[in-house]
C-alpha positions in Angstrom: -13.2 -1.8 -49.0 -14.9 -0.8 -52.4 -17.9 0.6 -53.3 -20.2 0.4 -56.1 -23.5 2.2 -57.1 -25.0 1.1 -60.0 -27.0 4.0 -61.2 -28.4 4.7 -57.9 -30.6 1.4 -58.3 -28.3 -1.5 -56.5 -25.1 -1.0 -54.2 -22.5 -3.3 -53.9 -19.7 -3.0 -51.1 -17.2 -6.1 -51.9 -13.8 -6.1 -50.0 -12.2 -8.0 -53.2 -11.8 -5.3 -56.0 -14.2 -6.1 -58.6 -13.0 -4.9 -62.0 -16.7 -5.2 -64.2 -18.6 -2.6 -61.8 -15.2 0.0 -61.9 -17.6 2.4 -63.8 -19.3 2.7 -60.6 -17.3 3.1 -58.6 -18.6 5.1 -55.5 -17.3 6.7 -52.0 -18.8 5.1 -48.9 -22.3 5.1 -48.1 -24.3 2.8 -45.5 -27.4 1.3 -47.0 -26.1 -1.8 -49.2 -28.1 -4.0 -51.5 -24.9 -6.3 -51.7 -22.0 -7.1 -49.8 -19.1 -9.4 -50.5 -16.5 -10.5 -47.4 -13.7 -12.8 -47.7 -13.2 -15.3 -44.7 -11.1 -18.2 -43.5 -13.8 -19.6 -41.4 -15.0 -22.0 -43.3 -14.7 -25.6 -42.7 -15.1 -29.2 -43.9 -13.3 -32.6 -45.1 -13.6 -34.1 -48.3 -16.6 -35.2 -50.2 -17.8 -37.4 -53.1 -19.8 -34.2 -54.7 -20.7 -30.8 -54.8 -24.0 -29.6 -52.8 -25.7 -27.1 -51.3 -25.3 -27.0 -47.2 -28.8 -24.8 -45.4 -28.7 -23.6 -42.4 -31.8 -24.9 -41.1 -31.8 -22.5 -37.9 -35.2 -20.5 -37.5 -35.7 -17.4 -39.4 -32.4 -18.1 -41.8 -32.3 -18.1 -45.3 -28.5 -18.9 -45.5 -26.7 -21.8 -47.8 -23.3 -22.9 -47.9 -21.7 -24.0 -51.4 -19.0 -26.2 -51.1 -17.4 -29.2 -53.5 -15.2 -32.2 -52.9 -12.3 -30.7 -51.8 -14.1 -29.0 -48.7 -12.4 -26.0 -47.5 -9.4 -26.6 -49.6 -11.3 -26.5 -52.5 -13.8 -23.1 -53.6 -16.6 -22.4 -50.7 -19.0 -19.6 -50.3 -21.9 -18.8 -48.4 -25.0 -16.8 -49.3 -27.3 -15.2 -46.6 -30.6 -13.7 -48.4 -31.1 -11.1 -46.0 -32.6 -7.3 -46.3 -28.7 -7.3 -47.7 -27.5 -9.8 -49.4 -24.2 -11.1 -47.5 -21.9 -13.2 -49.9 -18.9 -14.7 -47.9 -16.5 -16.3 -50.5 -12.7 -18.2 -49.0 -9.7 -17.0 -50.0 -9.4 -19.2 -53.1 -11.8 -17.7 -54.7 -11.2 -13.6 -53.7 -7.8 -15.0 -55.9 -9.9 -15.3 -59.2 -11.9 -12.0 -59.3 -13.3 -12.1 -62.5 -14.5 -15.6 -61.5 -16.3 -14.1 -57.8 -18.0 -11.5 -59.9 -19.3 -13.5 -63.1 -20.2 -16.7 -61.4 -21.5 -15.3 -58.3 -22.4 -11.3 -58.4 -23.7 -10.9 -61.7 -26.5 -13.5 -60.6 -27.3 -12.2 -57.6 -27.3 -8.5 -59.4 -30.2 -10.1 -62.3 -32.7 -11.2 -59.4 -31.9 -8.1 -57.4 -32.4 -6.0 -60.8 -35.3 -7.5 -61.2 -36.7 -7.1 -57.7 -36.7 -3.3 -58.2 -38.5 -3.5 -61.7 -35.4 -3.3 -63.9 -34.2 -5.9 -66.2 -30.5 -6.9 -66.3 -30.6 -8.3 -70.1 -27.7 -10.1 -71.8 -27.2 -8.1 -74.7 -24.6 -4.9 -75.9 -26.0 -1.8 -76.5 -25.0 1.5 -78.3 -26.4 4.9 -79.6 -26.4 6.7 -82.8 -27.4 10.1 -83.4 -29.7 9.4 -80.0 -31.3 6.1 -80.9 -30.4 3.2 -78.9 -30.0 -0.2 -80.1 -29.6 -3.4 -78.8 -27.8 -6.6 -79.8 -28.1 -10.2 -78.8 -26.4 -13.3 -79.4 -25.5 -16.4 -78.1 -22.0 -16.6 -77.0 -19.0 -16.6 -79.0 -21.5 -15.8 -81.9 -19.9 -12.3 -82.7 -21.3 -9.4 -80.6 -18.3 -8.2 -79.5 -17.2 -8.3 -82.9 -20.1 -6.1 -84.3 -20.0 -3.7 -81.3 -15.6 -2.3 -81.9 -16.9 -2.0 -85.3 -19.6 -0.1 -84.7 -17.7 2.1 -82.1 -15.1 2.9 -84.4 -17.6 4.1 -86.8 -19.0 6.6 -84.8 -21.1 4.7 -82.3 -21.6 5.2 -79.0 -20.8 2.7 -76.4 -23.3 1.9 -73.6 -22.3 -2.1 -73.0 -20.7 -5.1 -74.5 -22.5 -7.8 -72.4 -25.1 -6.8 -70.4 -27.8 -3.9 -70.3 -29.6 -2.4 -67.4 -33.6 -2.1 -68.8 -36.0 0.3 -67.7 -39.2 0.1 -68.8 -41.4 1.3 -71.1 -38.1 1.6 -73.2 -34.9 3.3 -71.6 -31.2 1.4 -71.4 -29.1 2.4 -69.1 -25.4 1.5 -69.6 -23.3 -1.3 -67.6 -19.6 -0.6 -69.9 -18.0 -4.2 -68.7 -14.6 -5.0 -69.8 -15.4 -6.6 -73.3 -14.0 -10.4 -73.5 -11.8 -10.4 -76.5 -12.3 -14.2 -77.6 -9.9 -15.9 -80.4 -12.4 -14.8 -82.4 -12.8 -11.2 -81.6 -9.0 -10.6 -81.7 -7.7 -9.7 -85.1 -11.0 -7.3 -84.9 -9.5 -6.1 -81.6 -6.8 -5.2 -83.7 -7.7 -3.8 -86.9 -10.1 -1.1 -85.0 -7.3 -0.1 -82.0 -6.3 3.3 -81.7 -4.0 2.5 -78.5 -1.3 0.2 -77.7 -3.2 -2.4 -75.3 -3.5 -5.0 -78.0 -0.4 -7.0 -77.4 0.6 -10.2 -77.5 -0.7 -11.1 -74.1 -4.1 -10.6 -75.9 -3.8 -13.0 -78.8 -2.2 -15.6 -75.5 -4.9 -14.9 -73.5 -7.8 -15.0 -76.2 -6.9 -18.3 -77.0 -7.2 -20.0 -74.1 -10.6 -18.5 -73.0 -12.0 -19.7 -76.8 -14.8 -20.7 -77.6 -13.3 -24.5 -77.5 -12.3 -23.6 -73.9 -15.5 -22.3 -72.9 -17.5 -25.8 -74.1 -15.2 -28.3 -72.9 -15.3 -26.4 -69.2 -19.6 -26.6 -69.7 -19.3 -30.1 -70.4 -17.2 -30.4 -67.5 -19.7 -29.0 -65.2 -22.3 -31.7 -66.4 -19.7 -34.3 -64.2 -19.3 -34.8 -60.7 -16.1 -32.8 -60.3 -15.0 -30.1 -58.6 -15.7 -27.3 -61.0 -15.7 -24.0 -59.5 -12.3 -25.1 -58.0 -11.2 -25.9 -60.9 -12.5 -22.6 -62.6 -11.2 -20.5 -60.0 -7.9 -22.0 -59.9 -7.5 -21.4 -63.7 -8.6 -18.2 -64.2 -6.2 -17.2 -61.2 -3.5 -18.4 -63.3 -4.1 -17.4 -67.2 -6.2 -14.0 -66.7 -9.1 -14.0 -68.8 -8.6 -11.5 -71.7 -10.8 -8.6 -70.8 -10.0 -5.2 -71.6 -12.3 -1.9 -71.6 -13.3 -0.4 -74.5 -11.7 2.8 -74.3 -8.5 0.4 -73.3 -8.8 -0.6 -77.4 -10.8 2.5 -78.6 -9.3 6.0 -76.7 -11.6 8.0 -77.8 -14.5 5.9 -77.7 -17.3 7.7 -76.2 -19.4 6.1 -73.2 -23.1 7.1 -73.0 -25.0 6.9 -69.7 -28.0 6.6 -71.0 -30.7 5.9 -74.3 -33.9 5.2 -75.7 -34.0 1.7 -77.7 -35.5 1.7 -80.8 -34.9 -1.3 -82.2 -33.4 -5.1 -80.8 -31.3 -6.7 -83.2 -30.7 -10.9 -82.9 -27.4 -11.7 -84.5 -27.3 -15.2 -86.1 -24.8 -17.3 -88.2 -27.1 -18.5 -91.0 -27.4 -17.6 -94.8 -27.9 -14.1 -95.3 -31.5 -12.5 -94.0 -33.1 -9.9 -92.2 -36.0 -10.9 -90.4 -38.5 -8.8 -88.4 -40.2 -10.8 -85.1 -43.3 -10.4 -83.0 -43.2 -9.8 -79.9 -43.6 -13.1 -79.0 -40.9 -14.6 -81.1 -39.0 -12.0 -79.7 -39.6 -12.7 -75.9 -38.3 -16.4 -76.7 -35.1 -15.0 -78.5 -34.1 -12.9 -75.5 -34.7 -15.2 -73.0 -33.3 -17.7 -74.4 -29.5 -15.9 -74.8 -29.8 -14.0 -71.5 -30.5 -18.0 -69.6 -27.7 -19.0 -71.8 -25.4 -16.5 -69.9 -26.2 -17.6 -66.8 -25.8 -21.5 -66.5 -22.5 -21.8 -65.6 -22.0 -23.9 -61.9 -22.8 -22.9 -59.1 -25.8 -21.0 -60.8 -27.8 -23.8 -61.0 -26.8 -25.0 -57.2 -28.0 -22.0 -55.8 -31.0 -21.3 -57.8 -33.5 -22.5 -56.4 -32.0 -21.1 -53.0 -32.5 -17.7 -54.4 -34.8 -15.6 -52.3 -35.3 -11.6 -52.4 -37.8 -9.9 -50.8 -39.8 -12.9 -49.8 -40.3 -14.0 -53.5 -38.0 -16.9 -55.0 -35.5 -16.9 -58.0 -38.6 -18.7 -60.3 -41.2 -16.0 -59.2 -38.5 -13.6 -60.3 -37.6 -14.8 -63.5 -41.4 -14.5 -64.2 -41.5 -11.2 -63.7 -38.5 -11.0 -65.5 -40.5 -12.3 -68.7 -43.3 -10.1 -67.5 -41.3 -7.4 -68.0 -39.3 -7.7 -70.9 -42.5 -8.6 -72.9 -43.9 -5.0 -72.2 -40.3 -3.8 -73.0 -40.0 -5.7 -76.4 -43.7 -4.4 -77.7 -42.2 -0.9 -77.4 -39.5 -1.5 -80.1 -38.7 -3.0 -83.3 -37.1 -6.7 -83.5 -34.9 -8.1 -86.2 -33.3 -11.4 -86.7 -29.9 -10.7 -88.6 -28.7 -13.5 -90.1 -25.3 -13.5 -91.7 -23.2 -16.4 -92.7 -19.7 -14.3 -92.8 -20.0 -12.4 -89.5 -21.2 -9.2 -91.6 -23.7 -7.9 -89.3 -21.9 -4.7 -89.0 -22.7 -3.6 -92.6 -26.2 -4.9 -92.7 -27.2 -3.1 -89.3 -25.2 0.2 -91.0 -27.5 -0.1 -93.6 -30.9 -0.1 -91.5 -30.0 2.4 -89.1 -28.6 4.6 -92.4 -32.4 4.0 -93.9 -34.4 4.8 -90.6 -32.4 8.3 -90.6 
């Protein structure tokens, strides 16, 4: 069994080994928030589509996810108890980075935000004890900007997503960064170790950005798609590597204070400042765009924590990010060669 406690806000005991929450990694302890269980109990034939199964038995707030294949294919039950019980088959506790990114990560933004925190999709890093954020789409160039930064003297707090306590405090989540087709020749330009090898550049280019948007249209048919996701990222590993994995003496910082959110953008070269408003919009639009992919939107509106739904949530979510966002300065960076890096060097150079 494995335990994880995520700066003494949300635990997680999972008895698949779940490589994004190894920072916190914990020794036993009783009171869970989350727990994932594999099974072989699940049952069912074939089907003409994927759907949501509720157990319709008084005082249960318990779904079964299954897809055309039935129990041959990727099943998983969710009970939305005082702890959240996830029970996955073994097809899918073979695909771990699947389990946690398509199934835990959501269930960790609702139960974030039950306790007043914000889970935001966005990297974030520290210099000279001023914390700043970045947001992007996908594939846009974060990860890029972030092993640049690090290399120049940065510190590293996350690559992905960033735990937000309010009115202005970030408190790290250091994932394993994603190096995309995109991100690799960056991934090795700014390595100080010997991890960037040749299974890198294989594995980057299958999960591409290509990849990525033929598998989202995909998910818009009637097909089996977490199978099918499952399935292949048990058999090409998606290319995720820790920062220090590519950086050794990259430094990890537990905590910061944001001063300023930065939007990264491909577009001719700009540097915008936003309102709050604007702002709000921005981030809420890339953090939803992180969390779309099946069987998110099955189970969404299944979602319940503490008596209060997954839309109930997200407003509070936007309740509280807009209270976070007037605290701090917002930029739109625009750049139409990826050179965000040298732009944001310039600004935070100035504000010292």
């Amino acid at each position: 069994m494995h335990y994880y406690n995520i700066h003494d806000i949300i635990r997680v005991q999972s008895d698949v080994l779940l490589y994004e929450l190894d920072y916190f990694k914990s020794k036993e302890f009783a009171n869970r928030d989350l727990s994932v269980k594999t099974s072989n109990s699940f049952a069912g034939g074939l089907r003409f589509t994927r759907k949501i199964i509720e157990d319709r038995s008084s005082n249960s707030n318990k779904i079964l996810y299954t897809e055309q294949f039935g129990s041959a294919g990727a099943q998983f039950s969710i009970n939305f108890a005082d702890c959240i019980e996830v029970v996955i088959n073994k097809l899918i506790s073979k695909s771990r980075h699947v389990l946690y990114v398509n199934l835990v990560e959501p269930l960790l933004r609702f139960l974030f935000i039950s306790k007043g925190y914000i889970l935001l999709h966005s990297a974030c890093l520290d210099k000279n004890d001023s914390g700043i954020l970045f947001s992007a789409p996908p594939d846009t160039g974060k990860t890029t900007t972030v092993l640049k930064c690090v290399k120049n003297g940065f510190s590293f707090l996350s690559d992905d997503m960033t735990i937000i306590k309010l009115p202005n405090e970030a408190l790290c989540f250091p994932k394993p960064m994603t190096i995309s087709s995109h991100t690799f020749r960056t991934a090795v330009s700014v390595s100080n170790t010997n991890d960037t090898d040749r299974s890198m550049r294989l594995r980057s280019l299958v999960h591409s950005k290509s990849g990525r948007s033929f598998m989202h249209k995909l998910a818009k048919l009637n097909v089996p798609i977490f199978t099918i996701n499952t399935i292949g990222q048990s058999i090409i590993k998606p290319p995720k590597y820790s920062i220090n994995s590519i950086l050794q003496d990259a430094k990890i910082k537990k905590d910061t204070k944001i001063d300023t959110l930065y939007f990264l953008q491909r577009d001719r070269n700009d540097f915008i400042q936003l309102d709050t408003v604007s702002a709000l919009d921005l981030a809420v639009e890339n953090s939803d765009d992180a969390f779309i992919f099946p069987p998110y939107s099955e189970i969404l509106k299944h979602i319940t924590i503490k008596g209060r739904t997954a839309f109930e949530l997200l407003e509070d979510e936007k309740k509280l990010l807009r209270s976070f966002l007037s605290e701090i300065s917002c930029y739109v960076v625009k750049s139409e060669t990826r050179s965000w890096f040298n732009m944001i060097s310039k600004s935070t150079e100035n504000k010292a």
